[in-house]
C-alpha positions as CSV (number, residue, x, y, z in Angstrom):
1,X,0.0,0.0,0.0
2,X,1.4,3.5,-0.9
3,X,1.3,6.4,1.1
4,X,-0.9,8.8,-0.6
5,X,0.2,12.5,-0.3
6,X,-1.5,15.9,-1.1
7,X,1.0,18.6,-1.6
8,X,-0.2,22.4,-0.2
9,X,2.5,25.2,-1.3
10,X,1.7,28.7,-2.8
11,X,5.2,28.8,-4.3
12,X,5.4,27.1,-8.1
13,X,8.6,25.8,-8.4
14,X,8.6,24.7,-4.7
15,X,5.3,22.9,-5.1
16,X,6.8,21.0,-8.6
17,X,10.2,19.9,-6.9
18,X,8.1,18.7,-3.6
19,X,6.6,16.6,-6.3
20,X,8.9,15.7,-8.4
21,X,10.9,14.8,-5.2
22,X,8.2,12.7,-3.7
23,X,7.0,10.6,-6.8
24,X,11.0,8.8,-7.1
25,X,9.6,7.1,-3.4
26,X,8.6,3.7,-4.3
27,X,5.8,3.5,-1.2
28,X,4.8,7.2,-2.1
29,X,2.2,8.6,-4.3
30,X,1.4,12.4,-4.9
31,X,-2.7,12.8,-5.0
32,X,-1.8,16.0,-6.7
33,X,-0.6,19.5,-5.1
34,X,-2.4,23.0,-4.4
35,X,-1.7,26.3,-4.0
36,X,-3.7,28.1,-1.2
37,X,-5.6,26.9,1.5
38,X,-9.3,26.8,1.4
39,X,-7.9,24.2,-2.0
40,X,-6.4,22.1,0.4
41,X,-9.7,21.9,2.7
42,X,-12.0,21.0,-0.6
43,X,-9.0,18.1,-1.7
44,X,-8.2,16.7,1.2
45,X,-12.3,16.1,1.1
46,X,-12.2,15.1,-1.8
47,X,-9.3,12.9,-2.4
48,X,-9.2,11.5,1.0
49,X,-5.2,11.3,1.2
50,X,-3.2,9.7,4.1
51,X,-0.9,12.5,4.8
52,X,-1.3,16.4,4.1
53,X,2.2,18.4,3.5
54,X,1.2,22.2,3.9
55,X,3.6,25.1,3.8
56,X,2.2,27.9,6.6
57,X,1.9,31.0,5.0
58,X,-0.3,30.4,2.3
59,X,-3.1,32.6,0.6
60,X,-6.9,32.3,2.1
61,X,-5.5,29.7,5.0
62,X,-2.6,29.1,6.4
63,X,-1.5,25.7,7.1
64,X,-2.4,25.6,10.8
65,X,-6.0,26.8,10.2
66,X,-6.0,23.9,7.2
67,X,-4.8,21.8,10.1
68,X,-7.3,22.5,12.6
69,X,-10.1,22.3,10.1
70,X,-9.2,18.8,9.1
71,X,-9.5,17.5,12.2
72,X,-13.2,18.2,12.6
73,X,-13.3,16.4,8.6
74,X,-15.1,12.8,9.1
75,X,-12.1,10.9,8.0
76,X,-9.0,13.6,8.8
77,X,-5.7,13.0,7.4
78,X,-2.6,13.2,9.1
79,X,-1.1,17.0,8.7
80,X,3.3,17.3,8.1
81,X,4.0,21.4,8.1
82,X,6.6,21.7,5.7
83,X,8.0,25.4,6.2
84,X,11.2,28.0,6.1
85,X,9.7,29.3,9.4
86,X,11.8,28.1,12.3
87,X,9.6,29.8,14.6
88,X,8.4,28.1,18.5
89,X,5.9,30.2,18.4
90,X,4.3,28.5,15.2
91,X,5.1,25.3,16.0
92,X,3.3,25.1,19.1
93,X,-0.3,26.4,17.3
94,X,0.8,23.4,14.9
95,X,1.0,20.9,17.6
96,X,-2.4,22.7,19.0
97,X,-3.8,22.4,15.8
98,X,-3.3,18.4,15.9
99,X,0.2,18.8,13.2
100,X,2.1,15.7,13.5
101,X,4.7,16.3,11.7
102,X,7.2,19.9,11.5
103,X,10.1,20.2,9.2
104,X,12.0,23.0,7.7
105,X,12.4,23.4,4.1
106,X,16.0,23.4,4.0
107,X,16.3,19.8,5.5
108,X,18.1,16.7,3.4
109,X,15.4,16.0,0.9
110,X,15.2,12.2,2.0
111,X,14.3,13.2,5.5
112,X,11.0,14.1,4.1
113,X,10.3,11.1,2.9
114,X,11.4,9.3,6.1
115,X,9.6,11.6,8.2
116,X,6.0,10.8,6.2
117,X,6.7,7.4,6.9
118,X,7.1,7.6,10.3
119,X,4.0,9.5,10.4
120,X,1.9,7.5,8.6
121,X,3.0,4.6,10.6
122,X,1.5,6.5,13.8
123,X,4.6,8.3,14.8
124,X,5.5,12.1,14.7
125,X,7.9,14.1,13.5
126,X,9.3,17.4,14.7
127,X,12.6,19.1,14.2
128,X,14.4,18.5,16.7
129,X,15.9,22.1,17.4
130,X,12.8,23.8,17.1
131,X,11.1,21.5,19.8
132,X,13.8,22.5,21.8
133,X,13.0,26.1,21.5
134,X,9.3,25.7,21.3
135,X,9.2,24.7,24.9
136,X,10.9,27.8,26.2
137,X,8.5,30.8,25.9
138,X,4.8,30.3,26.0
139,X,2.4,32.5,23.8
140,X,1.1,35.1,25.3
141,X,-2.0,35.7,23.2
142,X,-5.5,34.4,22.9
143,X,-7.2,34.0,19.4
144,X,-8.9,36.9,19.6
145,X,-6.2,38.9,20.7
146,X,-4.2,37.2,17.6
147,X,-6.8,37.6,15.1
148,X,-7.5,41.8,16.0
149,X,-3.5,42.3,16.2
150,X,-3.1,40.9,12.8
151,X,-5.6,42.8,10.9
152,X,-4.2,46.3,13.3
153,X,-0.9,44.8,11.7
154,X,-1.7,44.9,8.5
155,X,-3.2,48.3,8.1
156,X,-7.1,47.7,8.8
157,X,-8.6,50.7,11.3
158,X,-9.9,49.7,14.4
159,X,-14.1,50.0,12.4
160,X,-12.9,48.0,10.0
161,X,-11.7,44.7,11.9
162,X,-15.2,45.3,14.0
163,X,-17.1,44.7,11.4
164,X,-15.0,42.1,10.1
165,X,-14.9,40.3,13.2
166,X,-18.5,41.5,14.9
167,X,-16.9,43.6,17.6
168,X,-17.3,47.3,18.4
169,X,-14.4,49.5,18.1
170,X,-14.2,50.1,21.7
171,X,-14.2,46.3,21.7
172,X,-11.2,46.0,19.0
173,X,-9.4,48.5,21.2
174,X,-9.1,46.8,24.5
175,X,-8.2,43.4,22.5
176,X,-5.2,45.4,20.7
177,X,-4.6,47.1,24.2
178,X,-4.3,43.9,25.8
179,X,-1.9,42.5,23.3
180,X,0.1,45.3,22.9
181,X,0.8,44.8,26.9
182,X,1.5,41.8,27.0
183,X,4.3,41.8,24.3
184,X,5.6,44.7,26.1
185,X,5.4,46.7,23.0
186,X,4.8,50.4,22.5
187,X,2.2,50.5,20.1
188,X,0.6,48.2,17.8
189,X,3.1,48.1,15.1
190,X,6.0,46.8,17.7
191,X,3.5,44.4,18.5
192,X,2.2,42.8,15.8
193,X,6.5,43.4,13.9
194,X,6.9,41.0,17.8
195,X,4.6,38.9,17.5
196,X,5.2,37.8,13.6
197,X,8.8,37.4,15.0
198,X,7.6,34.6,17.2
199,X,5.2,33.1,15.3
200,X,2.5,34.2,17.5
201,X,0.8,35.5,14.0
């Protein structure tokens, strides 16, 4: 029985090589490959694979919300986070999330393969610095806190991620307050440039 593998990468080339690398595995077989997330949701429904590799930062959903929504999916398929992020901060939402596997992209090439067999057989697979690191500094913000800070981060006004998120502005305020104190930051920009440095984004 082959391991069947769905591929999840926004970046072209990256997303061909992946594949190209992967389809020389004798027990391995690429489902086919996608480039943003709500994709990966619909063909991971669809094509039912064993194993999910997702980059994070994707376009509509990064990997870890792909990862959270396939574990509500009748028949979920394991989830291997496949990124240039060495961040703590990221890798613990991915364990959150139910990840069960976490290499970086400039790993040997074969430990991919060795590290989606481990996984399918049951087993998980993190890199091993990271998890070192992961375990040293908690994250200090709640979803909400996470979800208001990136929008402030990326330019919306305080009426704009209200209505986007069904909160009043005074409502969006306090939630930026609260994270811009716990970061230790002076405004919101050092917070959310903090936060993304952690991977708490």
């Amino acid at each position: 029985m082959k391991i069947r593998v769905l591929l999840a990468e926004d970046q072209a080339m990256v997303r061909g090589a992946l594949a190209a690398l992967l389809s020389l595995e004798a027990d391995i077989e690429v489902l086919g490959s996608v480039a943003d997330g709500e994709a990966a949701c619909s063909e991971v429904r669809r094509l039912r694979p064993d194993i999910l590799v997702s980059d994070i930062e994707m376009p509509k959903l990064t990997g870890l919300e792909v990862a959270q929504r396939i574990q509500r999916f009748d028949a979920p398929c394991k989830v291997v986070i496949l990124t240039t992020f060495a961040r703590s901060g990221y890798l613990r939402r991915a364990l959150d999330a139910g990840v069960c596997g976490y290499l970086l992209k400039d790993a040997p090439a074969e430990q991919l393969a060795t590290a989606l067999r481990k996984v399918h057989g049951g087993g998980r697979v993190i890199d091993p610095e990271l998890a070192m690191e992961a375990w040293t500094e908690a994250d200090p913000l709640n979803d909400r806190e996470r979800q208001v800070l990136r929008l402030a981060g990326e330019g919306a006004a305080a009426g704009d991620i209200g209505a986007q998120l069904n909160l009043s502005q005074g409502t969006v305020r306090n939630y930026l307050s609260e994270a811009i104190g716990k970061l230790g930051a002076a405004n919101r920009i050092e917070a959310y440039r903090l936060a993304r440095q952690k991977g708490w984004l």
